[in-house]
C-alpha positions as CSV (number, residue, x, y, z in Angstrom):
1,X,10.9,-38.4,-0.9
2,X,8.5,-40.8,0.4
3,X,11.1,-43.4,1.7
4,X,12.5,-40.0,3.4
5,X,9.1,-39.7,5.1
6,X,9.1,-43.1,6.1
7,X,12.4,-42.8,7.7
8,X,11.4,-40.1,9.3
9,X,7.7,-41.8,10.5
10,X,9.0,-45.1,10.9
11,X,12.8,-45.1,11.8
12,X,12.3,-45.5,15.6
13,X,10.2,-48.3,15.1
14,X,12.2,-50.3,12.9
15,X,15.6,-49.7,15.1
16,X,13.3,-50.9,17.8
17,X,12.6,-53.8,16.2
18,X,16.4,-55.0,15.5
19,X,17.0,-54.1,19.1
20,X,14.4,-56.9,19.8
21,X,16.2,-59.2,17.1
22,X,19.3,-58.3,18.5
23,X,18.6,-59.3,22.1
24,X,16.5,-62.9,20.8
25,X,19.6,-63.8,18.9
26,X,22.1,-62.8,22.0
27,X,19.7,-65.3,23.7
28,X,19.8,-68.3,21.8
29,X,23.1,-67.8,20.2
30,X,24.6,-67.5,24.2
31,X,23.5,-71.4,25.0
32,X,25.8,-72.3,21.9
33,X,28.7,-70.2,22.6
34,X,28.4,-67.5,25.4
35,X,31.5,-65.4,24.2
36,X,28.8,-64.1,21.5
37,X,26.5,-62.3,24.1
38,X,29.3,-59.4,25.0
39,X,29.1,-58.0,21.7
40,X,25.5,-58.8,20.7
41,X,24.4,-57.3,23.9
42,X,26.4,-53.7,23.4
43,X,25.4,-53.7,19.3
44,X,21.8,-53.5,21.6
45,X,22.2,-51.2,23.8
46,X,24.0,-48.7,21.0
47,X,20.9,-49.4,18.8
48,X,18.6,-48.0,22.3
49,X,20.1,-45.4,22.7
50,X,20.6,-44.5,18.5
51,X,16.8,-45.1,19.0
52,X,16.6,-42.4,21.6
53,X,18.6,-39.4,20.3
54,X,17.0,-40.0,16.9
55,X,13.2,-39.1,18.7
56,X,15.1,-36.4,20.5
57,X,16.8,-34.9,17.7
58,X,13.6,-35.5,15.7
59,X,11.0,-34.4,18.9
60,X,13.6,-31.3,19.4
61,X,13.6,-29.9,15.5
62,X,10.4,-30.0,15.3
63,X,9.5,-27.9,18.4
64,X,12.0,-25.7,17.0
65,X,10.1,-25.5,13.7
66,X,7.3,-24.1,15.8
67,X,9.0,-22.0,17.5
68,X,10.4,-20.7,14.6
69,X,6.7,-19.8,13.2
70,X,5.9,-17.9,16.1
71,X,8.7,-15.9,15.9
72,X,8.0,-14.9,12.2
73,X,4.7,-14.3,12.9
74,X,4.8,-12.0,15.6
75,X,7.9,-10.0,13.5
76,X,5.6,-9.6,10.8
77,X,3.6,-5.9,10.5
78,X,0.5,-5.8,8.3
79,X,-2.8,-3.6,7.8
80,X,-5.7,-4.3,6.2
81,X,-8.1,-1.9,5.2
82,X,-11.4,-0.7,3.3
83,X,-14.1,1.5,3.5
84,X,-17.8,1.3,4.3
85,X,-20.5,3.2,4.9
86,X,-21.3,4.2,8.2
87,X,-24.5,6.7,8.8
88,X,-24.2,7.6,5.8
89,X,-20.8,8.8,5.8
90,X,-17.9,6.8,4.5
91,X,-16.0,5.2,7.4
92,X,-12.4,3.8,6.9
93,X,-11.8,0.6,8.7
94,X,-8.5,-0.3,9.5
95,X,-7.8,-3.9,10.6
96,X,-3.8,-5.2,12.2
97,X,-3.0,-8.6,11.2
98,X,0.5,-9.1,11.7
99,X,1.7,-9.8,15.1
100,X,3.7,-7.0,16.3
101,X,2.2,-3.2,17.2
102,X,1.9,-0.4,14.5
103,X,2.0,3.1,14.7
104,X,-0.5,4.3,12.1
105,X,1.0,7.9,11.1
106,X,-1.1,9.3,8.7
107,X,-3.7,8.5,5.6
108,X,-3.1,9.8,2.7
109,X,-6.7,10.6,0.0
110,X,-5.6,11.2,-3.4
111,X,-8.4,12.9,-6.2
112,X,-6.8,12.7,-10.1
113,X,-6.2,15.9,-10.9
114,X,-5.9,17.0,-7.8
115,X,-3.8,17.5,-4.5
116,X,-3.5,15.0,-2.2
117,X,-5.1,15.6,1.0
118,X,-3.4,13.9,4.1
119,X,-5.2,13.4,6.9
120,X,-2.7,13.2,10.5
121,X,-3.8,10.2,12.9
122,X,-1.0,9.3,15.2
123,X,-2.3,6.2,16.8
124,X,-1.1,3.1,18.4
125,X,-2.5,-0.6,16.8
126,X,-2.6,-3.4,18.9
127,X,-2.4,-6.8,17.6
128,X,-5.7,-7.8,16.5
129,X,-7.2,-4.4,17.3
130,X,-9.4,-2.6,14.7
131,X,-9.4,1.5,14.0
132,X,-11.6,3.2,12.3
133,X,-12.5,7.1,11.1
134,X,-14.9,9.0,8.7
135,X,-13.6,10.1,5.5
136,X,-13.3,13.9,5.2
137,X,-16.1,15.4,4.1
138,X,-13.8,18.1,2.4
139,X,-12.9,15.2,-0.6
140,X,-16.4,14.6,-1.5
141,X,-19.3,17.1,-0.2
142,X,-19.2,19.5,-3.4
143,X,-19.3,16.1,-5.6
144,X,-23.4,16.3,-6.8
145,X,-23.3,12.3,-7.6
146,X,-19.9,10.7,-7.2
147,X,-15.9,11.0,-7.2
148,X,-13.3,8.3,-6.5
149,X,-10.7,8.5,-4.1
150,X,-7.2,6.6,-3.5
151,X,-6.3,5.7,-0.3
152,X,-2.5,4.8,1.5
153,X,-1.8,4.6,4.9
154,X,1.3,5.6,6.4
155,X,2.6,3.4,9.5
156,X,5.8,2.7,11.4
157,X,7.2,-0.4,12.9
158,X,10.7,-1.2,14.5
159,X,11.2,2.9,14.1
160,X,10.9,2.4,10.3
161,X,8.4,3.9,8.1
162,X,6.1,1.8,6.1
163,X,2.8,2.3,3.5
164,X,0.7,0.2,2.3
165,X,-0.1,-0.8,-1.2
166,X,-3.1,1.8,-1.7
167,X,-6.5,1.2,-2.7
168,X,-9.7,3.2,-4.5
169,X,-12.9,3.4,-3.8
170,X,-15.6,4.9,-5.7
171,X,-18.6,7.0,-2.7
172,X,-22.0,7.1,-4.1
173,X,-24.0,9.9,-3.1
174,X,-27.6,11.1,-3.3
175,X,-29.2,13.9,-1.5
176,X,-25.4,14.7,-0.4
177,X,-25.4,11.5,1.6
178,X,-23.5,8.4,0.7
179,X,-25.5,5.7,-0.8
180,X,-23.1,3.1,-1.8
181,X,-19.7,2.7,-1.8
182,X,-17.7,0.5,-4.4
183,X,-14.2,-1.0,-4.9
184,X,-11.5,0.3,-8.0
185,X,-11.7,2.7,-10.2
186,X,-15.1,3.7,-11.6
187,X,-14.3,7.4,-12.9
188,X,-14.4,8.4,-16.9
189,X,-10.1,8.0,-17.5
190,X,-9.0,10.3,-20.5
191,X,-5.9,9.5,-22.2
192,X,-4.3,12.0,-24.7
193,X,-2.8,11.1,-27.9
194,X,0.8,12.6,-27.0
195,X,1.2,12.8,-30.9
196,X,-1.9,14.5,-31.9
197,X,-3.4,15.8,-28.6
198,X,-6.8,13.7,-29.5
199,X,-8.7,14.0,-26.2
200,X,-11.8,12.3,-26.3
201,X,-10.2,9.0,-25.6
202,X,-10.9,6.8,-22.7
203,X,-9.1,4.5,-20.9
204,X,-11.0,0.7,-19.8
205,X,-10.1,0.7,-16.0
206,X,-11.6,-2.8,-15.2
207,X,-9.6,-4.8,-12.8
208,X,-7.2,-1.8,-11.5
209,X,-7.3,-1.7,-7.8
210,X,-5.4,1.9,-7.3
211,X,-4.6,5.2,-9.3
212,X,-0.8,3.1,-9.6
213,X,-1.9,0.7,-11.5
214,X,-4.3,3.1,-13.7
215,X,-1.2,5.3,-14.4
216,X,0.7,2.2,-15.5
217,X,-1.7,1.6,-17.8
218,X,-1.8,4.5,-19.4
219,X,1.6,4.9,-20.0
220,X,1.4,1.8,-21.7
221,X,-1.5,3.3,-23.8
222,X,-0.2,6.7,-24.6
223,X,2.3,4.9,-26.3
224,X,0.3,2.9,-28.3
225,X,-1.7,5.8,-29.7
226,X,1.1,7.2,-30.6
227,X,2.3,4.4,-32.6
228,X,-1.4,4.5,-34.0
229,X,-1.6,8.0,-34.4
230,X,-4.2,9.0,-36.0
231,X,-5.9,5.8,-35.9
232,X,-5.5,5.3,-32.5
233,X,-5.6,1.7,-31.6
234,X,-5.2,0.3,-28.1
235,X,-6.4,-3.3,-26.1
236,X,-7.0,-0.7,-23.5
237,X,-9.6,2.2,-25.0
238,X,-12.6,1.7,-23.7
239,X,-15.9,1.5,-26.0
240,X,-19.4,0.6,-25.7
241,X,-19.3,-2.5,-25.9
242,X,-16.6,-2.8,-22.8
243,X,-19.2,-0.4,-20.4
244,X,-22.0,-2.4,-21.3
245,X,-20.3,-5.6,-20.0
246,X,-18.9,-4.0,-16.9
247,X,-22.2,-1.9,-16.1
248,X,-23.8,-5.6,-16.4
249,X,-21.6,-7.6,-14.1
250,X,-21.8,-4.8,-11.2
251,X,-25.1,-5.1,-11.5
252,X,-25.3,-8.9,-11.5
253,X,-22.2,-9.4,-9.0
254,X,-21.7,-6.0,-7.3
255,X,-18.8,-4.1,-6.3
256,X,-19.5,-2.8,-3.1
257,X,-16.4,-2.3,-0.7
């Protein structure tokens, strides 16, 4: 590999050079025998001009390299998105960082245990543009405290529909305002012992970014109380020990979105 990139640094300079040594032994070599200089003199001027279409060649793939890069980037469709809180309301805020236009279609707010509410917002992002709207009040005004929520948006690009990976969000609220708002999934997760029908069992939801990944993991947990049944054993039940250390590090790190 590195006498590749040497080649590849180097090569015109070293076919310079035997063009040079070429052309200085065509030179002294002609006062001793002039037939010599014909073919001297054309091995030289092929070396040129292998000098010259090896930078083209080389000068050439690499603007195509670039223009490659371009071209992926600005085929590539992307959203980024979290939520914040805006006089003291929850404000989404929608960022596109790809390089092509997307038609956002529609948000989507799920609730566990409840229907999904989707919200209808038929709007054109530009590249680079920013979007932004206020949470519906209707998925957390009768909350006295708290609720999480899990949010997808729904987008097109090249006329085909796309979503993005969803995320939750836990809205904080005193006084019916929001007072903070935090990443993941914060809410008390029961998992039933599909053997039994135990109930009082909860589920550790550190580290899960959406209500997908919490279902995941407690598929992979009803099926380990079962095997456990009635003992009921998992990596994943949450105990006090596991919300002491994660009500410590939110408050020494924070969560905030």
């Amino acid at each position: 590999m590195k006498f590749l990139h040497f080649l590849d640094r180097y090569a015109l300079f070293c076919l310079l050079l035997l063009v040079i040594g070429f052309s200085f032994a065509a030179y002294f070599r002609h006062w001793i025998k002039s037939d010599d200089l014909v073919p001297l003199a054309m091995l030289a001027v092929t070396a040129t001009l292998a000098a010259i279409t090896w930078q083209y060649v080389r000068t050439t793939q690499k603007q195509l390299d670039l223009f490659r890069e371009q071209w992926d980037y600005h085929q590539q469709m992307g959203l980024e998105f979290g939520i914040k809180k805006a006089h003291r309301k929850p404000w989404v805020r929608i960022a596109n960082t790809g390089g092509v236009r997307v038609l956002l279609s529609k948000t989507v707010f799920d609730r566990r245990g409840k229907k999904p509410f989707t919200r209808i917002s038929v709007r054109m992002i530009g590249e680079g543009q920013n979007y932004g709207f206020y949470v519906p009040s209707a998925l957390y005004k009768d909350e006295p405290h708290n609720c999480d929520i899990n949010v997808t948006l729904h987008y097109k690009g090249y006329g085909q529909s796309e979503q993005t990976v969803s995320r939750a969000f836990r809205i904080e609220l005193l006084s019916g305002n929001v007072y903070r708002i935090r990443r993941g999934i914060h809410e008390w997760w029961s998992v039933p012992c599909p053997k039994c029908g135990a109930k009082l069992i909860m589920m550790n939801t550190d580290n899960l970014e959406n209500y997908d990944e919490a279902y995941k993991r407690e598929s992979i947990m009803r099926d380990q109380l079962r095997v456990t049944c009635p003992q009921h054993q998992s990596p994943w039940m949450d105990t006090i020990e596991t919300i002491n250390e994660r009500n410590k590090r939110e408050k020494d790190n924070g969560t905030e979105a």
